[in-house]
C-alpha positions in Angstrom: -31.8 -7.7 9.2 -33.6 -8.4 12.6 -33.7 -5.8 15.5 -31.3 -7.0 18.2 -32.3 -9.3 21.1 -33.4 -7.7 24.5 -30.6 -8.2 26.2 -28.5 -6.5 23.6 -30.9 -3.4 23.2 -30.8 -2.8 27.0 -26.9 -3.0 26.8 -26.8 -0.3 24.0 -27.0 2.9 26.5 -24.5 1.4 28.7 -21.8 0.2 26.0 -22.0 3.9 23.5 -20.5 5.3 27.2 -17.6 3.5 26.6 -14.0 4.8 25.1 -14.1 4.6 21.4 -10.5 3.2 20.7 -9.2 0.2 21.7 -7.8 -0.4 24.8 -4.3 -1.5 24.8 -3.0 -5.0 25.0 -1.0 -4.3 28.5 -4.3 -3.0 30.3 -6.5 -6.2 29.6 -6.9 -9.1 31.5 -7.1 -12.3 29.5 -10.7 -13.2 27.7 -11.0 -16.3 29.8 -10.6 -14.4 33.0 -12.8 -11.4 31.9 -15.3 -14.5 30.8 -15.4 -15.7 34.5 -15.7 -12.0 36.4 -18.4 -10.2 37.7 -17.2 -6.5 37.2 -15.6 -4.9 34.4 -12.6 -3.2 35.1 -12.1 0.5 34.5 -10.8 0.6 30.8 -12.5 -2.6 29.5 -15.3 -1.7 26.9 -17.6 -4.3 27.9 -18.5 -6.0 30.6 -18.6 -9.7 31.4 -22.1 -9.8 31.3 -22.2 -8.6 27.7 -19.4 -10.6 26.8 -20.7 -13.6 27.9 -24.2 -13.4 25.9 -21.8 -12.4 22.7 -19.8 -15.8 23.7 -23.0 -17.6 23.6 -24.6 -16.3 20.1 -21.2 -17.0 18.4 -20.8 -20.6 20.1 -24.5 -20.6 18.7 -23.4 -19.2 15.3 -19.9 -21.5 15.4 -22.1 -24.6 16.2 -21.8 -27.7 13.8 -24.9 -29.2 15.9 -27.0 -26.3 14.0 -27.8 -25.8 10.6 -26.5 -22.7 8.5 -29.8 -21.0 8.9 -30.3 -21.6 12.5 -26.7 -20.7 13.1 -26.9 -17.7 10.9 -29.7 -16.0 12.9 -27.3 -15.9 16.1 -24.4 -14.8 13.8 -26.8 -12.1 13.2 -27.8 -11.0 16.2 -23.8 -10.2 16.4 -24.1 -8.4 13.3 -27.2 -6.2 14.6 -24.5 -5.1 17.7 -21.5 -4.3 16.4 -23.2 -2.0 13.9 -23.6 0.5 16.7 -20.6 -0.5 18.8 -17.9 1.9 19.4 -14.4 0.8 17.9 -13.5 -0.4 21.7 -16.3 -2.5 22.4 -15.7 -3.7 18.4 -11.8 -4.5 19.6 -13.4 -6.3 22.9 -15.4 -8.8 20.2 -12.3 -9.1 17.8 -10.2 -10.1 21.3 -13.2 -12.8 21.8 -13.0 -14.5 18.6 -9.0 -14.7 18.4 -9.1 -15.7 21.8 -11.5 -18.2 22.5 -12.4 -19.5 18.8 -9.2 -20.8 17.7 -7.9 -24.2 17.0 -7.3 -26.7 19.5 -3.5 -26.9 20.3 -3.5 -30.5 21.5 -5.4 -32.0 18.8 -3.3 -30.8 16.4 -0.1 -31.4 18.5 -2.0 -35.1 18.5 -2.4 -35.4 14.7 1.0 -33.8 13.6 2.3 -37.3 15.2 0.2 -39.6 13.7 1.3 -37.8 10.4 5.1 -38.0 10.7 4.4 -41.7 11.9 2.7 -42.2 9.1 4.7 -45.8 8.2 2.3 -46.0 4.7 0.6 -44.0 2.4 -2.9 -44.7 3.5 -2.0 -44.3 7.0 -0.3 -40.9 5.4 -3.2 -39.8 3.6 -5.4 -40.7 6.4 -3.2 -38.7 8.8 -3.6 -35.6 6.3 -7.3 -35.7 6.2 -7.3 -35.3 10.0 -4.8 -32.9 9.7 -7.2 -30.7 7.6 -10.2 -31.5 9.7 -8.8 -30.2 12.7 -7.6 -27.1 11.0 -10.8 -25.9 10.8 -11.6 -24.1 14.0 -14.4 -22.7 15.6 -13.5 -19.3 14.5 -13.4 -20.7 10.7 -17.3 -21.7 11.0 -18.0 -18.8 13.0 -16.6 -16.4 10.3 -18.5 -18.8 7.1 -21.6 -18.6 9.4 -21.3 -14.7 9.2 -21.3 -14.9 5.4 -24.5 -16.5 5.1 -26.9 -13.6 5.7 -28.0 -10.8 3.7 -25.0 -8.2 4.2 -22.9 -10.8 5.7 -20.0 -10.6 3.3 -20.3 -7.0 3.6 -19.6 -6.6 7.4 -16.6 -9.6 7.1 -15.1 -7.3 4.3 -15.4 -3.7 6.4 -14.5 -6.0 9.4 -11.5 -6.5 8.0 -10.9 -3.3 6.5 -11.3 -1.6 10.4 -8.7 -4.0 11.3 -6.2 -3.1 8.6 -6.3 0.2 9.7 -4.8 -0.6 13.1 -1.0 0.1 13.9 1.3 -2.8 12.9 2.8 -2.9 16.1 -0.7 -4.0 17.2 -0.4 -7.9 16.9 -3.3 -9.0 19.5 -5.7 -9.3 16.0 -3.4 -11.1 13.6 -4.9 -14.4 14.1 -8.2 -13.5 12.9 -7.0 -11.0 10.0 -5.4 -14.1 8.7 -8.3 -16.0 8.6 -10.2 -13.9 7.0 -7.7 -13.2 4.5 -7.0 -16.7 3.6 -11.0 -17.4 3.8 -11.5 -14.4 0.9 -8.6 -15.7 -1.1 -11.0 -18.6 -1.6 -14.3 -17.5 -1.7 -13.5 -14.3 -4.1 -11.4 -16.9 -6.4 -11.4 -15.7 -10.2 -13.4 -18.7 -10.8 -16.5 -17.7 -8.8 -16.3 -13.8 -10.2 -18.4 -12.6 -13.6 -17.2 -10.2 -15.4 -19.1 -7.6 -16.7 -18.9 -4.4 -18.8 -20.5 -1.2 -17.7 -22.1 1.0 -19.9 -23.9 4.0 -19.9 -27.2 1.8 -19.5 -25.9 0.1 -15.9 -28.6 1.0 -13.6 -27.4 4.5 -12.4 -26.8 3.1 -8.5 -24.3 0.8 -10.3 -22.9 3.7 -11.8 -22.4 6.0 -8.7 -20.3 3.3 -7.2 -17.8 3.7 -10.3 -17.8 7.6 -9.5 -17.4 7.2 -5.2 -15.1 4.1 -6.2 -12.7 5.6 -8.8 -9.3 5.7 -7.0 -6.7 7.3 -9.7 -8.5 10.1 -11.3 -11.7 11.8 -9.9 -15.1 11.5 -11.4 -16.0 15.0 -11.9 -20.0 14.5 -13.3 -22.1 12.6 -14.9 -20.7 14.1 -18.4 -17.5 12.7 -17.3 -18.4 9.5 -16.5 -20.5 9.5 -19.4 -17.4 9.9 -21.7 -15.9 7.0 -19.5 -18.0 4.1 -20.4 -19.3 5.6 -23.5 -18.8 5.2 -27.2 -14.7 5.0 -27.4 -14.6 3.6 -23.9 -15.0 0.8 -22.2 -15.3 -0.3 -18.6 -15.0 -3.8 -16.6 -15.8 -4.9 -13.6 -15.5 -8.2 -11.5 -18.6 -8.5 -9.4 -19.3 -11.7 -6.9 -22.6 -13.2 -6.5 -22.7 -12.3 -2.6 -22.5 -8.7 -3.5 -24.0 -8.4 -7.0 -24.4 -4.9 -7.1 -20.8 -3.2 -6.6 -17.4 -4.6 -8.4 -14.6 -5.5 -6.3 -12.4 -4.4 -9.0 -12.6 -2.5 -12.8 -10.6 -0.8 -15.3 -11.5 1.7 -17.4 -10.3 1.6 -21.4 -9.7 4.3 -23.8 -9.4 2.4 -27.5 -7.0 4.9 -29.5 -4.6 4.9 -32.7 -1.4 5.9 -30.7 -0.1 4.6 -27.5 -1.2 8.1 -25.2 1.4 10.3 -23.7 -1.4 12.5 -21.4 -4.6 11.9 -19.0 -5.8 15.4 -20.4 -7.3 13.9 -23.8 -8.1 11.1 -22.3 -10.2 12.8 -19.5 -11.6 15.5 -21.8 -15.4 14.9 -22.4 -15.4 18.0 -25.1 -12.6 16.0 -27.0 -13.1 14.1 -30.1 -14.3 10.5 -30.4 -11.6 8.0 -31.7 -12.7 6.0 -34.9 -13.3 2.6 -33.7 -12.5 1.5 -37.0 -9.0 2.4 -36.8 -8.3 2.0 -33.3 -5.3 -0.6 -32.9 -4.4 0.2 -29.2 -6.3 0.0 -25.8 -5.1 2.1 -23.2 -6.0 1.0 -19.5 -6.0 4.6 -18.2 -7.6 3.4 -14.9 -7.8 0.6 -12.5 -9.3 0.8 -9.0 -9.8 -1.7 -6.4 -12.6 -0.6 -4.4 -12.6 -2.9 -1.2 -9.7 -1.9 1.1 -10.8 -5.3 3.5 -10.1 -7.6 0.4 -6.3 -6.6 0.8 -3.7 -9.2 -0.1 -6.2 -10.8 -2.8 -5.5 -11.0 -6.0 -7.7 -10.9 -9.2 -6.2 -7.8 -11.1 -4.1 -9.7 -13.6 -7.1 -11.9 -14.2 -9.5 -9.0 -14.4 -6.7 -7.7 -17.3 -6.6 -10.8 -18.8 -10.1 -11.6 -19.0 -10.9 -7.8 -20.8 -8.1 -8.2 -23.5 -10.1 -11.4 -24.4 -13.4 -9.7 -25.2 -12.0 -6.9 -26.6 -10.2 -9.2 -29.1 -13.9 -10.4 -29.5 -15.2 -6.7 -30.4 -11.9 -5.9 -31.8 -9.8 -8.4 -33.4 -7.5 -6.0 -35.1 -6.1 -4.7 -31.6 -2.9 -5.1 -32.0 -1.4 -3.4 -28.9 -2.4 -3.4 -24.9 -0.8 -0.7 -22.5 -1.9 1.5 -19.4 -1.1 5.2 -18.9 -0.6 5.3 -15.6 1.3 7.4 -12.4 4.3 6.8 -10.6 2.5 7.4 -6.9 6.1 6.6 -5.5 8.6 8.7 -7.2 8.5 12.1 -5.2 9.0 10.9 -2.2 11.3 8.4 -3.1 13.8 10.9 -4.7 13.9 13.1 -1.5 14.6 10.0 0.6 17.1 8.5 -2.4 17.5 10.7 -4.8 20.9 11.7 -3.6 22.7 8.4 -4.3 21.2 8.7 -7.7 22.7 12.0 -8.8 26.2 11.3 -7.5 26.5 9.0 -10.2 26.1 12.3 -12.7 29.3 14.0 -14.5 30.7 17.2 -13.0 29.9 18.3 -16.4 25.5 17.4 -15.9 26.4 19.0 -12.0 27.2 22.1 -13.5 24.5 21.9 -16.1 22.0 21.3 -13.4 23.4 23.8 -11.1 23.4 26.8 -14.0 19.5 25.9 -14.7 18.4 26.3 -11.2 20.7 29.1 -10.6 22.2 27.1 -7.0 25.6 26.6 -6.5 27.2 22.5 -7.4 26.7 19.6 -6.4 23.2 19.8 -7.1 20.9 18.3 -4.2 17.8 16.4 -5.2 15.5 18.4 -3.0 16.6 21.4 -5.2 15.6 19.9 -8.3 11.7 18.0 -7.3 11.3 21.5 -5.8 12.1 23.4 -9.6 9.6 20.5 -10.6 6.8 22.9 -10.0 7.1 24.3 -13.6 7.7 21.2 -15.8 5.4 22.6 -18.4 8.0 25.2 -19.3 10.7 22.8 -19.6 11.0 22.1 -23.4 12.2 19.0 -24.8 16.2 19.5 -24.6 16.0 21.4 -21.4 18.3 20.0 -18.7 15.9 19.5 -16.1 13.8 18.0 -17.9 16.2 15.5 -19.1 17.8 15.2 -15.2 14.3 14.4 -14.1 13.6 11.6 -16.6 17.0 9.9 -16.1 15.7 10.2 -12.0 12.6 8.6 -13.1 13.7 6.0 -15.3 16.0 5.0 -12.8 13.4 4.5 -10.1 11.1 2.3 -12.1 13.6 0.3 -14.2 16.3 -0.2 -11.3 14.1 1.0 -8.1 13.8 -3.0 -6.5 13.5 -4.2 -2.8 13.5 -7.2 -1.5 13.3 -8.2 -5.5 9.7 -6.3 -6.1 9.5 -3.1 -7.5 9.6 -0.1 -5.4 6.6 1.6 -7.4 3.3 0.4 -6.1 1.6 0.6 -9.6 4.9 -1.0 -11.0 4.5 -3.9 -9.2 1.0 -4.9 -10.2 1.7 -4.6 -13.7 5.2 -5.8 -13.8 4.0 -8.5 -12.0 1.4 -9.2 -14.6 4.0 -9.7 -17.4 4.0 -6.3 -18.8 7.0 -4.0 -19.0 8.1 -0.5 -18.9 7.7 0.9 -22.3 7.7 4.8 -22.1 7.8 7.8 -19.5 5.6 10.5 -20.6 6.4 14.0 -19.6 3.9 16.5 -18.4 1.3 13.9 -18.7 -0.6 14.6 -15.5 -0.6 18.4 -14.4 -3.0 18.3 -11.9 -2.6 18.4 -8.1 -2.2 14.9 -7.4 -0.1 14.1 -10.5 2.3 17.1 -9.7 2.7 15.8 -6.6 3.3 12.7 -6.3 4.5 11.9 -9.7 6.5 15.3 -11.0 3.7 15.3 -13.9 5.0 11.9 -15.5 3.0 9.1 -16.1 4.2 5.9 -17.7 3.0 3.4 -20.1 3.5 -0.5 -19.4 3.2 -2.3 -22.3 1.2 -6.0 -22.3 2.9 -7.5 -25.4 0.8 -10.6 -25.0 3.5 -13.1 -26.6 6.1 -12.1 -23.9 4.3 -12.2 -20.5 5.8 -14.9 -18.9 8.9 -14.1 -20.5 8.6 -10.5 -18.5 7.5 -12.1 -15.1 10.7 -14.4 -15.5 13.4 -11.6 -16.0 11.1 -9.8 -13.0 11.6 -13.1 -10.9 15.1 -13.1 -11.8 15.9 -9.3 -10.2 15.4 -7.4 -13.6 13.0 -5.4 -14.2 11.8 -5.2 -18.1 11.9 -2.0 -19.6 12.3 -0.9 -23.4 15.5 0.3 -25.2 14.1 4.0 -24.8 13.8 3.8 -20.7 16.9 2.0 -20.8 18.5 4.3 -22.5 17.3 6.9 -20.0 18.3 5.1 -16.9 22.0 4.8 -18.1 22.9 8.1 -18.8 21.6 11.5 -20.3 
């Protein structure tokens, strides 16, 4: 990337004095005005001055007069900045593009007339075409312009990513999260992604980004990421051709004999290889998105449904496909709800309940996630054990709002036409597992002749679950 221009080098002293978070909304004078001034005012990050050169290389960068490469060297320029800009003077350029970038009110006040009087369908269809055209702002090209250099993908995606992190109460940058977000829902499109599996031949730089990506269970070592993508495993990842040499997205596979009940074995890189021969199930232990600015797009159910196809390919006699994976939601969801749930229990379980933790009846949730500490004593017909799978099964098979499932993880692959098939108890007894999941982990089944059966009941406010979780959210 090219050193900054002059007049940006000499700025740098002046702007790193500036306040490193943004400035609130109610202390800032409009862009326009700021444009037009000769002093900055006390908590603005950068001065007119700056701001108008900035103006002038993205009106450079935005311009359909230049071609993408001449354009792309001013986007650049921009680029250079902001990569030692203070989050302030970052905010101050966000406030320019939303500002003085977007589309032209008029002309589309003009052309939203023409099309309802439209007395034709040419006159219609031309009408829409102009419609489209003038959708495209300046801030459109000015962000497509910022793609087309080397790293340019890279600084929209962290763009965005610094700009999800903002409170939601902050609205002054929703315009141009928006546009981004609907500008990576088509440029990462499933159909421009290549999957490819990882092995333990990737180039090793490819392979450190699975260990500082990997979101659901640590990469210890090399030995354990070794046993990850090695022999019995199998890892996939989308990649896109802007950035060829990190996934967006991958899943990690264990191919076994019996659906698994624990992360332990699984994780174990002492344990004992599984016969490939007689492996019939694949078990997605692990999937991590690894680019928080791509938020809001989707390629996980393709990324599924593209690695079930070539492992039919290496594996034909497969004959099952389900994850083993936490319940991130569940603790802190039964000591905000968990009440309402066990006033539906018996005096009889009450007093069951009550006897095993030694506390007096009615039992309060808070009692019974804290007793959670020691689930690995808690043998199969012990009462807390049971109370706490009935909790958990009612979470994931009745937990809904606003007709999605409560469970993050549950959503994506309830959405994706699986269903809930098992809870596994004691399944995850580290740290994390104990503590935001009691221990349990579930397995969602992908019973490939009943996905879109699954995503209908899911549509239709239930959520699919087997007889055995059913069983469990009713009664115990």
């Amino acid at each position: 990337m090219k050193a900054a221009p002059d007049w940006l080098a000499r700025s740098l002293d002046t702007l790193r004095g500036a306040a490193a978070q943004p400035v609130p909304a109610a202390t800032q004078r409009p862009m326009a005005q700021r444009l037009k001034a000769t002093l900055r005012r006390g908590p603005e990050a950068l001065s007119p001055h700056v701001l108008r050169r900035l103006m002038e290389d993205m009106q450079s960068a935005a311009s359909a007069q230049l071609s993408e490469v001449e354009a792309a060297k001013h986007a650049q320029s921009v680029m250079q900045w902001y990569a030692t800009a203070t989050d302030a003077q970052k905010a101050d350029l966000w406030l320019l593009i939303c500002e003085e970038f977007g589309p032209d009110a008029q002309r589309i006040q003009a052309v939203r007339l023409q099309l309802e009087q439209a007395g034709n369908p040419a006159e219609m269809a031309q009408a829409e075409i102009a419609l489209r055209k003038v959708l495209v702002s300046a801030r459109t090209r000015l962000l497509q312009r910022f793609s087309v250099p080397e790293g340019g993908m890279r600084f929209l995606i962290d763009m965005r990513a610094e700009l999800l992190k903002l409170p939601k109460s902050d609205k002054r940058f929703v315009a141009l999260d928006a546009e981004l977000e609907h500008l990576f829902a088509n440029w990462f499109d499933v159909a421009f992604l290549e999957l490819r599996k990882l092995t333990w031949d990737s180039p090793a730089s490819l392979l450190e980004k699975l260990i500082e990506y990997e979101a659901v269970h640590d990469i210890r070592s090399w030995a354990d990421l070794k046993n990850r993508v090695d022999s019995d495993r199998r890892c996939y990842g989308f990649f896109h051709p802007k950035m060829p040499h990190e996934p967006l997205i991958f899943v990690e596979v264990a191919l076994v004999e019996q659906m698994s009940a624990a992360i332990a074995p699984l994780l174990d890189e002492h344990g004992a290889r599984a016969d490939l021969a007689k492996a019939s199930i694949a078990i997605f232990y692990s999937i991590s998105n690894t680019q928080n600015g791509l938020r809001g797009v989707s390629f996980g159910n393709s990324l599924i449904k593209r690695v079930v196809d070539d492992l039919l390919c290496e594996f034909p006699k497969l004959r099952s496909f389900a994850t083993l994976s936490p319940i991130p939601g569940l603790r802190q969801w039964l000591l905000k709800h968990g009440d309402a749930v066990i006033a539906q229990w018996t005096p009889k379980q009450h007093a069951a309940v009550s006897q095993a933790l030694g506390v007096a009846a009615p039992v309060q949730i808070a009692q019974l996630v804290q007793a959670s500490d020691d689930v690995q004593q808690w043998g199969e017909a012990h009462v807390l054990r049971k109370a706490l799978m009935g909790c958990a099964a009612h979470y994931l098979g009745k937990g809904m709002d606003k007709g999605r499932p409560l469970d993050p993880v549950a959503r994506f692959h309830l959405g994706n036409g699986a269903r809930v098939e098992r809870i596994n108890w004691a399944a995850d007894l580290s740290n994390k597992g104990l503590k935001q999941s009691l221990g349990l982990m579930v397995n969602y089944l992908y019973d490939l002749k009943r996905l879109d059966k699954h995503r209908e009941s899911l549509a239709q406010g239930k959520v699919p679950v087997s007889a055995e979780v059913d069983a469990w959210s009713k009664g115990w």
